[in-house]
C-alpha positions in Angstrom: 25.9 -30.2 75.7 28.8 -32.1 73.6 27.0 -34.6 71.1 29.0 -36.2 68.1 26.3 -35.2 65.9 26.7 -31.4 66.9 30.6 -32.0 66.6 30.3 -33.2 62.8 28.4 -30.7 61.8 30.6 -27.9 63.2 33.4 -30.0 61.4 32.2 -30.5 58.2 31.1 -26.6 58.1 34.7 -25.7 59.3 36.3 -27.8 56.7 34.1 -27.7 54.2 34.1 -31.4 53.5 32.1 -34.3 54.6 33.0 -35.2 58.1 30.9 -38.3 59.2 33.4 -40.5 60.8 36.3 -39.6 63.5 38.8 -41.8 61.2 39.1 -38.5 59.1 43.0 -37.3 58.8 43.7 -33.4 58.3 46.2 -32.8 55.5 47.7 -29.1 55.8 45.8 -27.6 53.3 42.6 -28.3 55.3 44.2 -28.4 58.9 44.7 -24.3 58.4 45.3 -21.6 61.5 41.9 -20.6 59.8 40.5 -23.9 60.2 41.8 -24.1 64.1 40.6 -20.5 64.8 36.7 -20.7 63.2 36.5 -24.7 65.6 37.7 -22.8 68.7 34.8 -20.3 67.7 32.5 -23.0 67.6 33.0 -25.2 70.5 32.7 -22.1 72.3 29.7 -21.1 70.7 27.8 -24.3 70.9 29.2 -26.5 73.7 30.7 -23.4 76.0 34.2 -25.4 75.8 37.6 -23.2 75.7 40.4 -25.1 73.9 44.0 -24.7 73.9 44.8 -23.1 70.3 48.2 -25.2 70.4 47.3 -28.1 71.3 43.9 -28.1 69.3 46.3 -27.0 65.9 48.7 -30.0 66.9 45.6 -32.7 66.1 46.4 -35.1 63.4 42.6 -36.1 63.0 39.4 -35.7 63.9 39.3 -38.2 66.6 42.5 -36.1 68.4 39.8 -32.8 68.3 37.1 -35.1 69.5 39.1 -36.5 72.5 40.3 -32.8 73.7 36.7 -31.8 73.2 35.8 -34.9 75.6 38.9 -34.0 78.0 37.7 -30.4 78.2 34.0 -30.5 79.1 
């Protein structure tokens, strides 16, 4: 099951910094194909949700993932 909580934690693991809020931007140094790779990982993992790598890579912020999380499930 998708909760917010579940999502931050996989986010803030994934980009190694703080992610409590979904008004975090990605810059390119921390929006990496590594970055986009290690989340699809995850939301497989813990919610059973396969994302499109293109379109997950092509979010500006963290509220983009969260929505194609939410469109997904």
């Amino acid at each position: 099951m998708l909760n917010i909580e579940t999502f931050f934690e996989i986010m803030t693991d994934v980009l190694e910094e703080e992610i409590d809020s979904l008004d975090y931007k990605f810059d390119d140094d921390i929006w990496s194909s590594i970055a986009v790779v290690s989340c699809l990982a995850e939301f497989d993992d813990q919610f059973d949700i396969l994302l499109d790598g293109d379109k997950l890579s092509n979010c500006k912020n963290i509220d983009e993932v969260y929505k194609l999380l939410m469109e997904a499930k």
